[in-house]
C-alpha positions as CSV (number, residue, x, y, z in Angstrom):
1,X,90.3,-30.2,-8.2
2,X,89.1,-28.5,-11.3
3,X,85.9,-29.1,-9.9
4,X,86.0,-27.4,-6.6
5,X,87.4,-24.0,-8.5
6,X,84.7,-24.4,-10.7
7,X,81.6,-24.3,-8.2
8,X,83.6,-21.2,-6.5
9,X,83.8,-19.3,-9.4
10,X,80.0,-20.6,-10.2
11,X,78.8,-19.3,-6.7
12,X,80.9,-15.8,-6.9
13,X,79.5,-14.9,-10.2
14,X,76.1,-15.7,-8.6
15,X,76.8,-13.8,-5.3
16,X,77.8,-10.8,-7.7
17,X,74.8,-11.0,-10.2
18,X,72.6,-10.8,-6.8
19,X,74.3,-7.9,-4.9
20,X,73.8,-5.9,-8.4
21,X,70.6,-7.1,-8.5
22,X,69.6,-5.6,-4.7
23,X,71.8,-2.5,-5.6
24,X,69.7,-1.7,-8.5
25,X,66.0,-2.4,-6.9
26,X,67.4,-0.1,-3.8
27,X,68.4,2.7,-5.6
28,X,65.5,2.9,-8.0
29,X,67.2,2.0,-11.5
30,X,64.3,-0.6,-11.6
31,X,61.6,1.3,-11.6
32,X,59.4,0.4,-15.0
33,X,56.9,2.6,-17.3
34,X,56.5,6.6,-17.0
35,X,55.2,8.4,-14.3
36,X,52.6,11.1,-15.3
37,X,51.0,14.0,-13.7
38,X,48.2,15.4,-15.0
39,X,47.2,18.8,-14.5
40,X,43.3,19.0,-15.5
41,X,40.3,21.4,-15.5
42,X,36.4,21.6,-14.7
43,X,35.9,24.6,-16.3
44,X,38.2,27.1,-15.0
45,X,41.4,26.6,-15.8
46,X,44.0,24.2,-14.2
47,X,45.2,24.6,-10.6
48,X,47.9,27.5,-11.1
49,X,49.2,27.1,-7.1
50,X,49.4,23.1,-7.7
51,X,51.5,23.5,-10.7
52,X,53.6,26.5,-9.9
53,X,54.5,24.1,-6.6
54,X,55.4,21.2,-9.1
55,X,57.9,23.6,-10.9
56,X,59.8,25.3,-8.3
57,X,60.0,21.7,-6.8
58,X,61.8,19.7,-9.9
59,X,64.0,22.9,-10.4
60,X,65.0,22.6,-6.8
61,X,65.3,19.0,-6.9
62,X,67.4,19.0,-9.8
63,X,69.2,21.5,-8.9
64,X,70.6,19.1,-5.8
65,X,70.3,16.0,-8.2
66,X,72.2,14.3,-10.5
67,X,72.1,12.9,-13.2
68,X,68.7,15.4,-13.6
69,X,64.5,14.1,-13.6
70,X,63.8,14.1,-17.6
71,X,60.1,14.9,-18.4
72,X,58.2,15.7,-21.0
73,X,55.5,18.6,-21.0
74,X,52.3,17.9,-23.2
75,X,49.5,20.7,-23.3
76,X,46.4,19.0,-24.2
77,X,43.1,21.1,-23.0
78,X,42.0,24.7,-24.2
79,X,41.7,25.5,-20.2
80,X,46.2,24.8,-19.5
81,X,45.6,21.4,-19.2
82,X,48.4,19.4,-19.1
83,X,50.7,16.6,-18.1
84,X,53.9,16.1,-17.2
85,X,55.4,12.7,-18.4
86,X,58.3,11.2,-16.7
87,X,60.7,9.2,-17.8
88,X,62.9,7.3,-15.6
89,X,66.1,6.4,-18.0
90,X,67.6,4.3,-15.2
91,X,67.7,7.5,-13.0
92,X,68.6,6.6,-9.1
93,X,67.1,9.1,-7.8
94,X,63.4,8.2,-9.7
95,X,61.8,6.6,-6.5
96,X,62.7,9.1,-3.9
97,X,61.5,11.7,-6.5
98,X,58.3,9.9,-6.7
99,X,57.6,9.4,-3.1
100,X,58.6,13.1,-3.1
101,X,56.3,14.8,-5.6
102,X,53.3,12.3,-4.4
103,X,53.9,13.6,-1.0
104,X,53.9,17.5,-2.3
105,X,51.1,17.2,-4.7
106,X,48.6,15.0,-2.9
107,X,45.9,17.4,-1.7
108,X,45.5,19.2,-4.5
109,X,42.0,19.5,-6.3
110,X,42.5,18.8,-9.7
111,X,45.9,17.2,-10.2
112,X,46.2,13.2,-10.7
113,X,49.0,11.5,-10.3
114,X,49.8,8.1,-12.6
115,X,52.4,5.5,-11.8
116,X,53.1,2.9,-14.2
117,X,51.1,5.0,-17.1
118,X,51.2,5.7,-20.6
119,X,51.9,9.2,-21.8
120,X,49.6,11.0,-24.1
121,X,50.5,11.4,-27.4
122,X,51.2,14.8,-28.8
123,X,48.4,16.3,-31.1
């Protein structure tokens, strides 16, 4: 009968390990990499409205978030260049923050947005 306990402990532990593993996909803790957005130039300067948007956006979705979006700000061109590089630390609300700041900043000239990317390095 040892067996039988066994296999049901076997096939718990299992059951367990997958539920965890369909929580965490679902809820974003998976995502891997950083997620970057550049603001750039072509000569005359980077796109103020664009990145004004981007800031009152993570303030407000911070502000309704926890635990909070943790970025990094790198300055790069002598125009305000810049990118924004985002680390996801296990955050559950990484995904639905990406979908959302994709959504916001899609149309706008001279802003890229980078999943899966490397940051720049700091000069």
């Amino acid at each position: 009968m040892q067996t039988g306990t066994m296999k049901v402990k076997i096939v718990l532990i299992a059951f367990l390990c997958l539920i965890n593993t369909v929580a965490t996909e679902a809820n974003g803790n998976n995502y891997k990499g950083n997620f970057v957005i550049s603001f750039y130039s072509i000569g005359s300067g980077k796109n103020g409205r664009a990145y004004t948007k981007f800031n009152s956006f993570i303030r407000e979705f911070n502000s309704k978030n926890s635990p909070r979006i943790q970025y990094d700000i790198i300055d790069w061109g002598k125009e305000g260049e810049k990118d924004v590089c985002f680390h996801p630390n296990g955050n559950a609300n990484f995904t639905e923050f990406i979908k959302q700041i994709t959504e916001l900043l899609k149309n706008e000239p001279m802003v890229t947005v980078k999943e899966h990317e490397e940051c720049r390095k700091r000069e």
